[in-house]
PQR file with spaces between the fields and no chain letter, atoms N, CA, C, O and H, PARSE charges and radii, in Angstrom:
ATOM       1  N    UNK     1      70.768  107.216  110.390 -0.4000 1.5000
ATOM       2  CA   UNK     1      69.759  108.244  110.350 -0.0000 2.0000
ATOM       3  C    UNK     1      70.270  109.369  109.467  0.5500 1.7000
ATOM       4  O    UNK     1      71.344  109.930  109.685 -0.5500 1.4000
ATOM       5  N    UNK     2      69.297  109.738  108.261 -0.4000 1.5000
ATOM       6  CA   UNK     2      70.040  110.671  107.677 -0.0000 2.0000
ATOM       7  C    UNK     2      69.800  112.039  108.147  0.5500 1.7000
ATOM       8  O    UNK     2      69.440  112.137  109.320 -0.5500 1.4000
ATOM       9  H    UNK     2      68.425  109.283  108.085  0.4000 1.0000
ATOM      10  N    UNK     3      69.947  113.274  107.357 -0.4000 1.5000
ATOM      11  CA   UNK     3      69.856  114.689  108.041 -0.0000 2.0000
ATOM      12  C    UNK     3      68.589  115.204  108.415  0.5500 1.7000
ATOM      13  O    UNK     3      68.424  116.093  109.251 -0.5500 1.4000
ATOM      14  H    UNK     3      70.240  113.194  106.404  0.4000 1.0000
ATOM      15  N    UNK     4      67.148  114.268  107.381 -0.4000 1.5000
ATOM      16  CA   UNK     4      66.181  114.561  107.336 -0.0000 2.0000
ATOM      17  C    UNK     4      65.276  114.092  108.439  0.5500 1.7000
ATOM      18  O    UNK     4      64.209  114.543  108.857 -0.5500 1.4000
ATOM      19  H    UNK     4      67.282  113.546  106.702  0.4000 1.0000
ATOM      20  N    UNK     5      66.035  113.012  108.806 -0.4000 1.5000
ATOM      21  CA   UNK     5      65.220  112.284  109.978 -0.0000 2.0000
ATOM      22  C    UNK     5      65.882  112.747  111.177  0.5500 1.7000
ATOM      23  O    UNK     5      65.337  112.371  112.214 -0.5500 1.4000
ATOM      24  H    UNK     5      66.901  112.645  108.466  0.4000 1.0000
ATOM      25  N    UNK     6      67.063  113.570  111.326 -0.4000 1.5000
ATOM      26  CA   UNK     6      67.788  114.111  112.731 -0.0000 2.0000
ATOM      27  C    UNK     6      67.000  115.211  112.328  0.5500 1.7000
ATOM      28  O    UNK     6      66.101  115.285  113.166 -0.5500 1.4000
ATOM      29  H    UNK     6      67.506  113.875  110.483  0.4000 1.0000
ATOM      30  N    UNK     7      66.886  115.938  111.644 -0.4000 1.5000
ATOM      31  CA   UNK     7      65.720  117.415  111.675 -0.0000 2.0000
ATOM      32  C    UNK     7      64.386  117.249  112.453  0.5500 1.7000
ATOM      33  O    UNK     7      63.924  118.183  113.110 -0.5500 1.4000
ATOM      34  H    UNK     7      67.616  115.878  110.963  0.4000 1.0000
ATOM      35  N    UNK     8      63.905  116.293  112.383 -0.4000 1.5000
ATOM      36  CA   UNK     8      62.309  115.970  112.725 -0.0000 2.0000
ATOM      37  C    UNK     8      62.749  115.769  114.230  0.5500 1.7000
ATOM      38  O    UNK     8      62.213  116.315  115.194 -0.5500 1.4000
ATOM      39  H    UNK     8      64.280  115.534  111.850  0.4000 1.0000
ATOM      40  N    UNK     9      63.670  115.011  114.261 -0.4000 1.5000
ATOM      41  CA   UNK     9      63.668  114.268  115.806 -0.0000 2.0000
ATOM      42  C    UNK     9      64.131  115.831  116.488  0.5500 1.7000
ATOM      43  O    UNK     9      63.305  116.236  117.307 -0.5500 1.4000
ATOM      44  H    UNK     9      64.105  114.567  113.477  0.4000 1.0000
ATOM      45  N    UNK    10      64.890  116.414  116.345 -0.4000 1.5000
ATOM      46  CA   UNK    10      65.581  117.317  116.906 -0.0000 2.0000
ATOM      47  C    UNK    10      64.121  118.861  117.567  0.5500 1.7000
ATOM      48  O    UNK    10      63.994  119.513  118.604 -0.5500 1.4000
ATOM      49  H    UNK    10      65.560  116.084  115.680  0.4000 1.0000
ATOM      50  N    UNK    11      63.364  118.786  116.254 -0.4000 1.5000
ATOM      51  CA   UNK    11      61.966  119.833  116.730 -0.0000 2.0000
ATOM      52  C    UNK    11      61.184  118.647  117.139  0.5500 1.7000
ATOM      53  O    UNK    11      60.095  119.058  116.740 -0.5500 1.4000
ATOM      54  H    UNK    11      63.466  118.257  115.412  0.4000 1.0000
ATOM      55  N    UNK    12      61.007  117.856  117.477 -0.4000 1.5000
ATOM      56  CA   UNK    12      60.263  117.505  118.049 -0.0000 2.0000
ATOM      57  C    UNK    12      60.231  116.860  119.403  0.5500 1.7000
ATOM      58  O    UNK    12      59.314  116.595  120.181 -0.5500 1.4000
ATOM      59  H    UNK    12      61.892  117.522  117.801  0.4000 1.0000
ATOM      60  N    UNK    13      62.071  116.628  119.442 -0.4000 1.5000
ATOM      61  CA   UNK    13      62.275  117.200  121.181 -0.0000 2.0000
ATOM      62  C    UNK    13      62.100  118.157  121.578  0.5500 1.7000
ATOM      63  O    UNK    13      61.695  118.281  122.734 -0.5500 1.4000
ATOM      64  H    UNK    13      62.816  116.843  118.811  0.4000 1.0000
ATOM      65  N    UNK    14      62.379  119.408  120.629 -0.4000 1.5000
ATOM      66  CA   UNK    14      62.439  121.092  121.439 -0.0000 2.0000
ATOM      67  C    UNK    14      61.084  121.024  121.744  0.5500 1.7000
ATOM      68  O    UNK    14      60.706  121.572  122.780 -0.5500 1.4000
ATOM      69  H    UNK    14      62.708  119.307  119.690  0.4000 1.0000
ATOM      70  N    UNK    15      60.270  120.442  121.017 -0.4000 1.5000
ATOM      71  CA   UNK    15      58.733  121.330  121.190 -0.0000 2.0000
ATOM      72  C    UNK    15      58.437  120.048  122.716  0.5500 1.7000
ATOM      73  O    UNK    15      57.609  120.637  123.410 -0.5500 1.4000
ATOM      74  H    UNK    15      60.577  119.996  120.176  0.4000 1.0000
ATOM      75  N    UNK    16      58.580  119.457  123.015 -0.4000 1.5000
ATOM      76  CA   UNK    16      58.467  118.419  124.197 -0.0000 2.0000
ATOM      77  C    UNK    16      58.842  118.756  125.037  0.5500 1.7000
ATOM      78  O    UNK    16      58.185  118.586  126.065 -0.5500 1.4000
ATOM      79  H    UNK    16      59.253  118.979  122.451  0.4000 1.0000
ATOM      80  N    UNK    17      60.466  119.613  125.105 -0.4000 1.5000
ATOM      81  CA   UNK    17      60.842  120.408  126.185 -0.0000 2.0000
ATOM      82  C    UNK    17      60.377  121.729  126.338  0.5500 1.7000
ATOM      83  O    UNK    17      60.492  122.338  127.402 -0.5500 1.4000
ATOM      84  H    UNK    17      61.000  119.750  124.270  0.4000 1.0000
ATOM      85  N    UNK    18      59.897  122.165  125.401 -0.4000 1.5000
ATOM      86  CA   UNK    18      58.903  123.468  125.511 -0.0000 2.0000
ATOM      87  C    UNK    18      57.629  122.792  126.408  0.5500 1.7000
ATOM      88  O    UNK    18      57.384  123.387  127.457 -0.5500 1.4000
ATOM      89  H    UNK    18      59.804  121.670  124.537  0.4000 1.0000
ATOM      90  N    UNK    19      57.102  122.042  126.211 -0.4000 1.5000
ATOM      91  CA   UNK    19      55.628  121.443  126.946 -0.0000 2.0000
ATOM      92  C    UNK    19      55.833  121.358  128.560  0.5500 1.7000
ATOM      93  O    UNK    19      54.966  121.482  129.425 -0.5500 1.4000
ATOM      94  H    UNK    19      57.301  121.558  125.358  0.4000 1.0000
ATOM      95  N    UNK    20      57.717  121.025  128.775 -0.4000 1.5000
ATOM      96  CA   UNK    20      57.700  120.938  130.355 -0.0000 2.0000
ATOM      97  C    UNK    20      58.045  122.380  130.846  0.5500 1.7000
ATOM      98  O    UNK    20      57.787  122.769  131.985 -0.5500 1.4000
ATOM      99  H    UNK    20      58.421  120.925  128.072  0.4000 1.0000
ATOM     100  N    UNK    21      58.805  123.329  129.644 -0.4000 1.5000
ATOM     101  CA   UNK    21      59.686  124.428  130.271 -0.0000 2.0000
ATOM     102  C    UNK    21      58.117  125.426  130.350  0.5500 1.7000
ATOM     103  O    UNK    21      57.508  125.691  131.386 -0.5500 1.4000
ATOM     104  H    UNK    21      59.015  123.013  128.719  0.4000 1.0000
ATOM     105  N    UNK    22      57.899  125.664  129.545 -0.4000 1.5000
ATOM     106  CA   UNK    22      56.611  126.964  129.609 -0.0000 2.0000
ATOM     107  C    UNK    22      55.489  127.414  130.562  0.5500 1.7000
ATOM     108  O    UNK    22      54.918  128.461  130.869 -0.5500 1.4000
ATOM     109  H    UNK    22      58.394  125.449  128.703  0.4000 1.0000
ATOM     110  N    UNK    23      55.444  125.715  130.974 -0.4000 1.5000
ATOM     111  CA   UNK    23      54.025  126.201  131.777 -0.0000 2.0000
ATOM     112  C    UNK    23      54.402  126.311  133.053  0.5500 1.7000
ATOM     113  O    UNK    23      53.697  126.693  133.987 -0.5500 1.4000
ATOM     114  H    UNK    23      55.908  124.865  130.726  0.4000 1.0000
ATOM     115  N    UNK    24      55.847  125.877  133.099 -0.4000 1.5000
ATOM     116  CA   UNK    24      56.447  126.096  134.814 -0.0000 2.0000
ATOM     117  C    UNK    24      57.185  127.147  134.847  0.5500 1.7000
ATOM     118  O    UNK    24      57.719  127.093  135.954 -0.5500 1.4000
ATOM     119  H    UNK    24      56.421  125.567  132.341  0.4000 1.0000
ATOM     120  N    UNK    25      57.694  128.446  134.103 -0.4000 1.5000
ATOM     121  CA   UNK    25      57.750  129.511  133.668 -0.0000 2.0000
ATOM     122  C    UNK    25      57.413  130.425  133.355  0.5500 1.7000
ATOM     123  O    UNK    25      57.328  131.331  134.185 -0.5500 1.4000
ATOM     124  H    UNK    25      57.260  128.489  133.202  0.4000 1.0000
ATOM     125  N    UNK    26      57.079  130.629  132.101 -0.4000 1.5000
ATOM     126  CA   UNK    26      55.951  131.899  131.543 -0.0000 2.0000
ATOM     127  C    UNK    26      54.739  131.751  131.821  0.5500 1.7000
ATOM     128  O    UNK    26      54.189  132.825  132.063 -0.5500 1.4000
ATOM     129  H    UNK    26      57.148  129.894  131.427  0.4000 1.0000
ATOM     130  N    UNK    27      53.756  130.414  131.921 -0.4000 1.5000
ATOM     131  CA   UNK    27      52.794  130.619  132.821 -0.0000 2.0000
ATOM     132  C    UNK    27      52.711  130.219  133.995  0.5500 1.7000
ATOM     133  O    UNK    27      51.631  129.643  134.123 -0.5500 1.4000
ATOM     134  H    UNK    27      54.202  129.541  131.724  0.4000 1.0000
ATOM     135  N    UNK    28      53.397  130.220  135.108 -0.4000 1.5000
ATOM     136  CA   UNK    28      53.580  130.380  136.469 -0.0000 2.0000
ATOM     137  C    UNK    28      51.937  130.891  137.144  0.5500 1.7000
ATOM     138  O    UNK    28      51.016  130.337  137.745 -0.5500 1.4000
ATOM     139  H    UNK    28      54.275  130.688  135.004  0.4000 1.0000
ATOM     140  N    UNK    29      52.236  132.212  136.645 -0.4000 1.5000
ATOM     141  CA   UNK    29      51.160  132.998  137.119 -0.0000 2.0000
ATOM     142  C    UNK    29      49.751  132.841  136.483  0.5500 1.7000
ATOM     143  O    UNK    29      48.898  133.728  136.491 -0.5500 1.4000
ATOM     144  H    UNK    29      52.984  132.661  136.156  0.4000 1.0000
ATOM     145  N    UNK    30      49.640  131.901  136.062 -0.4000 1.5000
ATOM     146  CA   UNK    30      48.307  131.343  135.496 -0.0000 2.0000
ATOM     147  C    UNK    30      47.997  130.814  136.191  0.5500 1.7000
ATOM     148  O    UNK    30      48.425  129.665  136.308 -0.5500 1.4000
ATOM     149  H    UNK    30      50.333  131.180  136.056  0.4000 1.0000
ATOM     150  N    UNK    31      46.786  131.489  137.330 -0.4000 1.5000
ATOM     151  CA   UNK    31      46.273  130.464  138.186 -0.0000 2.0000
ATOM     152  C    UNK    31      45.272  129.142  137.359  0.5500 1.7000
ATOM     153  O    UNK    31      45.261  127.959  137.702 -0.5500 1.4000
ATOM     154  H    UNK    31      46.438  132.422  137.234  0.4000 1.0000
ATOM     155  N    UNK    32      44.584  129.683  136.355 -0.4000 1.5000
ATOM     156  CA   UNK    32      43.721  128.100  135.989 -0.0000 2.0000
ATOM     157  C    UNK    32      44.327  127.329  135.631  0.5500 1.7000
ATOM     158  O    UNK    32      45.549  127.470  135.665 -0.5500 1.4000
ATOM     159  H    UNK    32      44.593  130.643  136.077  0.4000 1.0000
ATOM     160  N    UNK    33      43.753  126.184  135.136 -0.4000 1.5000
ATOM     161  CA   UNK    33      44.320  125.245  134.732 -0.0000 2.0000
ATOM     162  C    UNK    33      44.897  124.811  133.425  0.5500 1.7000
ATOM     163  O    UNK    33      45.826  124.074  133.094 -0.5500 1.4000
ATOM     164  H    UNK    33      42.760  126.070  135.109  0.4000 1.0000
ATOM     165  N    UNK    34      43.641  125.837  132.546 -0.4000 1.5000
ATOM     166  CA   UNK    34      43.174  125.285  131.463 -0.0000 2.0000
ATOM     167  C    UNK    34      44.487  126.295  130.970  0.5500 1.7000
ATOM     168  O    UNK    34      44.711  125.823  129.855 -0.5500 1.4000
ATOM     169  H    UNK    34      42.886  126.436  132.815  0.4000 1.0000
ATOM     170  N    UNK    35      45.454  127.382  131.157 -0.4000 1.5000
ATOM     171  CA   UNK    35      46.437  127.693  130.452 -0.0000 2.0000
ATOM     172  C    UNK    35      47.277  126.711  130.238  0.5500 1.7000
ATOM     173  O    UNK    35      47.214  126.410  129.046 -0.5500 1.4000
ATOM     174  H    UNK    35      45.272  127.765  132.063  0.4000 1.0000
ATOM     175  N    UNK    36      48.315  125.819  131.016 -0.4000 1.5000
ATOM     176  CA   UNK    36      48.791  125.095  130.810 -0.0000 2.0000
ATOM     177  C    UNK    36      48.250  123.738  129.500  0.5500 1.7000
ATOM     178  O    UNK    36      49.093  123.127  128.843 -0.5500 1.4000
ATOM     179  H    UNK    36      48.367  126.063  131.984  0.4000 1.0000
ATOM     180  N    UNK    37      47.087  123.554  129.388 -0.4000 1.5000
ATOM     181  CA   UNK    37      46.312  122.689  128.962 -0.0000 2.0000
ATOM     182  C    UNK    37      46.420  122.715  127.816  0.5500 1.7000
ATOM     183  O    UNK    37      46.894  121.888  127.037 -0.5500 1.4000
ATOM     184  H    UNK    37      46.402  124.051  129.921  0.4000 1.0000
ATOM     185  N    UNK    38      45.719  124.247  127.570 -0.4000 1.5000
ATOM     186  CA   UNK    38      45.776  124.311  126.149 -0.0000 2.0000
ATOM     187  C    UNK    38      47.327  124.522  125.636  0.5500 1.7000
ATOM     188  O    UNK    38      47.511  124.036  124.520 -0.5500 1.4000
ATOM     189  H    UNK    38      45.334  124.919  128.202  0.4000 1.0000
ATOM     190  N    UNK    39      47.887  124.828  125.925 -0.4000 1.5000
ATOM     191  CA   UNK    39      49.663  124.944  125.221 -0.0000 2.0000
ATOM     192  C    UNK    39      49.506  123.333  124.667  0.5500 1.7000
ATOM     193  O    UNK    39      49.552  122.918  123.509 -0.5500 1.4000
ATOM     194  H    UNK    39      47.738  125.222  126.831  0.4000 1.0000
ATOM     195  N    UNK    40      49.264  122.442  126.196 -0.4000 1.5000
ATOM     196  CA   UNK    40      49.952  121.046  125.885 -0.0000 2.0000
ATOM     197  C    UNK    40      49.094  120.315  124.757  0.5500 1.7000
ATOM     198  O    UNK    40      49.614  119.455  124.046 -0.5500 1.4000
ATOM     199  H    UNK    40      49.227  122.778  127.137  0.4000 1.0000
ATOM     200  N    UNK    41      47.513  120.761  124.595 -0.4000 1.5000
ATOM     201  CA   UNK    41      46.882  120.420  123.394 -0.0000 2.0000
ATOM     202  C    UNK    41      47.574  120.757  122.179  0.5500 1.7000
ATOM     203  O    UNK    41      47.806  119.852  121.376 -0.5500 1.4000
ATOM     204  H    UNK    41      47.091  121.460  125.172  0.4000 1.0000
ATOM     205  N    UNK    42      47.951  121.987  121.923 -0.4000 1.5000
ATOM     206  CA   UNK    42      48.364  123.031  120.631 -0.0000 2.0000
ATOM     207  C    UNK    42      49.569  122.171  121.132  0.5500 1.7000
ATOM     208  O    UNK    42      49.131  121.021  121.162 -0.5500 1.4000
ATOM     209  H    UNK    42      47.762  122.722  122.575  0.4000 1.0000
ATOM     210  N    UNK    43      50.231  122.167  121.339 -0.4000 1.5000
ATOM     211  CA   UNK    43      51.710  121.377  120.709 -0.0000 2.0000
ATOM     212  C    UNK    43      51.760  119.476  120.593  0.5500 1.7000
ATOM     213  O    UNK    43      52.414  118.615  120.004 -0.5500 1.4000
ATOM     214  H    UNK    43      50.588  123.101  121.315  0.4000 1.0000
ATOM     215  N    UNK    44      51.066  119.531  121.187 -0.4000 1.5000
ATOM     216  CA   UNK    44      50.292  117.827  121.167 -0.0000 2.0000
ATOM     217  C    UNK    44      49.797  117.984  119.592  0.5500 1.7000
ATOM     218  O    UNK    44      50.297  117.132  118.858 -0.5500 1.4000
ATOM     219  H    UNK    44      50.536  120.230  121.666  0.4000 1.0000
ATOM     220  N    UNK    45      48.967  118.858  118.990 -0.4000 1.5000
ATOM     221  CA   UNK    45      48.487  118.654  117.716 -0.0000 2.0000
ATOM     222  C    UNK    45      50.139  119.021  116.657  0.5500 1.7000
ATOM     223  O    UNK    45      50.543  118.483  115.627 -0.5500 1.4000
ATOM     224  H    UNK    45      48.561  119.550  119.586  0.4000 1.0000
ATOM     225  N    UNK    46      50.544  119.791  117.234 -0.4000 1.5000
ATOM     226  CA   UNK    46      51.810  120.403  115.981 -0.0000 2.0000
ATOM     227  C    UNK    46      52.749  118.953  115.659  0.5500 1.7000
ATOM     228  O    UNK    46      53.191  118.373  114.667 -0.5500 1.4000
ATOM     229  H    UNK    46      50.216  120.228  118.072  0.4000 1.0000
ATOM     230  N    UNK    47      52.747  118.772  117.156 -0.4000 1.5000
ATOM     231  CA   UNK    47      53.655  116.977  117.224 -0.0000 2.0000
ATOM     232  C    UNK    47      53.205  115.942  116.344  0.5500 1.7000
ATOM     233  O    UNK    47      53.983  115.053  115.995 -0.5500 1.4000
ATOM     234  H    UNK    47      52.387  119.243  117.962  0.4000 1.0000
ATOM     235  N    UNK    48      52.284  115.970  116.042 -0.4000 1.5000
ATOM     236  CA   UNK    48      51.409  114.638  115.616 -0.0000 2.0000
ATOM     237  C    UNK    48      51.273  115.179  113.679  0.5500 1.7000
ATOM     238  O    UNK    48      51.497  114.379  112.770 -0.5500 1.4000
ATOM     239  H    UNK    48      51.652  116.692  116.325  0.4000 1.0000
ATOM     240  N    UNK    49      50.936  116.414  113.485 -0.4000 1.5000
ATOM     241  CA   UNK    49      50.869  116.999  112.624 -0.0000 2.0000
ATOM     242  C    UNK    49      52.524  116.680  111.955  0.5500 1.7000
ATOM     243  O    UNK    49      52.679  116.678  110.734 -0.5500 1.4000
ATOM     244  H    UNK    49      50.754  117.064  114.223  0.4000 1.0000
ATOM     245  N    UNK    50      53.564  116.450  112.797 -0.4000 1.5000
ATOM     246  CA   UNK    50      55.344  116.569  112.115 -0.0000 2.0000
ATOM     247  C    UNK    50      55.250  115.372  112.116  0.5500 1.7000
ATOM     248  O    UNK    50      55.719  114.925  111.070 -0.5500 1.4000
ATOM     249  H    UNK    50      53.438  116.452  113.789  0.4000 1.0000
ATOM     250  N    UNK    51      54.777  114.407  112.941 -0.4000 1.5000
ATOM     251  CA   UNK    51      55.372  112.631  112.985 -0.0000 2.0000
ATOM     252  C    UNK    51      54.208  112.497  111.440  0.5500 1.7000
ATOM     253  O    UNK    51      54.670  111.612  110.720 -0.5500 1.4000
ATOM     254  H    UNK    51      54.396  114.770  113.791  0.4000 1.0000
ATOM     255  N    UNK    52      52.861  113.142  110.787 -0.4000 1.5000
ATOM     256  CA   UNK    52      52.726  113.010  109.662 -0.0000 2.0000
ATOM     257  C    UNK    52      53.430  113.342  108.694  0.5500 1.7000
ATOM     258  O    UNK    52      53.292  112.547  107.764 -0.5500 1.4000
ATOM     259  H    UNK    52      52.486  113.861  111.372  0.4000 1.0000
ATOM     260  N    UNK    53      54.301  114.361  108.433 -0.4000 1.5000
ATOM     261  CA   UNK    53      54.860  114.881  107.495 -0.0000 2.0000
ATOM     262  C    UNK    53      55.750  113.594  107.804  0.5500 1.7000
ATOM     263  O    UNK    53      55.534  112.579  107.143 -0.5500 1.4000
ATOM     264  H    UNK    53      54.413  115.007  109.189  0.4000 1.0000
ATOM     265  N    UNK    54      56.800  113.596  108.838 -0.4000 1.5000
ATOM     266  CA   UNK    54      57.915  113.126  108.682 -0.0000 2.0000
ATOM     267  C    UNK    54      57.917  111.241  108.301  0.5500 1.7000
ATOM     268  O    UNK    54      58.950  110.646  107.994 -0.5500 1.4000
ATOM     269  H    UNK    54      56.976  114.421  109.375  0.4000 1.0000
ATOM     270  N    UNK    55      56.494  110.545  108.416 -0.4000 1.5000
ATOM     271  CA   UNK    55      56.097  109.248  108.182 -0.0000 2.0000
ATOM     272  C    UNK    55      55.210  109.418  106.576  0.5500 1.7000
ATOM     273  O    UNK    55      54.352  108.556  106.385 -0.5500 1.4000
ATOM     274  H    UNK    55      55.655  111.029  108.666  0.4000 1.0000
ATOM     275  N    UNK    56      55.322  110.046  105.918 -0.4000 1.5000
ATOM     276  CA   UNK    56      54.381  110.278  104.960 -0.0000 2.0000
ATOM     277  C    UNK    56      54.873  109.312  103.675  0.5500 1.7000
ATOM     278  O    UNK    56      54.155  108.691  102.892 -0.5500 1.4000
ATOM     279  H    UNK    56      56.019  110.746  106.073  0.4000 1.0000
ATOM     280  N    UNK    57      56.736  109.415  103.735 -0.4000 1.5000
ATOM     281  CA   UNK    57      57.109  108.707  102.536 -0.0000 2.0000
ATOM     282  C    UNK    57      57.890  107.547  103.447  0.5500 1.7000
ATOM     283  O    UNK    57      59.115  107.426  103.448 -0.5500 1.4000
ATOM     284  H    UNK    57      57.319  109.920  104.371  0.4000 1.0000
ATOM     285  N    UNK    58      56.973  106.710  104.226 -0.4000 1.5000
ATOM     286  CA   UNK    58      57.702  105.233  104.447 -0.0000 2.0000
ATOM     287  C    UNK    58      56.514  104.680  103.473  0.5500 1.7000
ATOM     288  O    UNK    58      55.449  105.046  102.974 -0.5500 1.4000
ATOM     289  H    UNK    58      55.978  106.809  104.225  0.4000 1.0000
ATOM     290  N    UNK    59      57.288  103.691  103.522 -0.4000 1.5000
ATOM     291  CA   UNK    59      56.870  102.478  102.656 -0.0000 2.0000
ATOM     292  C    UNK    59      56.763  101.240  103.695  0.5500 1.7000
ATOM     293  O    UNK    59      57.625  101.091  104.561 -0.5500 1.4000
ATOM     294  H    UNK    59      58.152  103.394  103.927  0.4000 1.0000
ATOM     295  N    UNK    60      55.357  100.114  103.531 -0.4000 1.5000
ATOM     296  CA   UNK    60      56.193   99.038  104.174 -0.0000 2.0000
ATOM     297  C    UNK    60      56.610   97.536  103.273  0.5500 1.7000
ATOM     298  O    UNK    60      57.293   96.664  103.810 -0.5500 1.4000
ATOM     299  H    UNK    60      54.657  100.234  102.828  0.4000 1.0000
C-alpha cells in the first residue's frame, strides 16, 4: 500500500469513528432523532464522495 492509499484509508477511518464518537457526545443532548441522522447522512456522503476520488485512477 503506498502513502496515497494509507492517506484515504486513514480519513476515512477518522470520519467512521467520528460517526460513533459525536452523536454519543456532543449530541447527547439532542433529544430528536434526526440530529444524529443527519451527521451520519453528511459523513455517509463525504465517505462515498473520498472512496470516488480515491478509486478514480484504477484501471481494470
Amino acid at each position: 500500500m503506498g502513502k496515497r492509499e494509507a492517506f484515504w484509508l486513514i480519513i476515512c477511518g477518522l470520519l467512521i469513528l467520528l460517526a460513533y464518537i459525536i452523536p454519543y457526545t456532543i449530541l447527547t443532548d439532542v433529544a430528536k432523532w434526526y440530529g444524529s441522522f443527519l451527521l451520519w447522512v453528511l459523513l455517509g456522503f463525504v465517505i462515498i464522495l473520498f472512496n470516488i476520488i480515491f478509486t478514480k485512477d484504477w484501471r481494470s
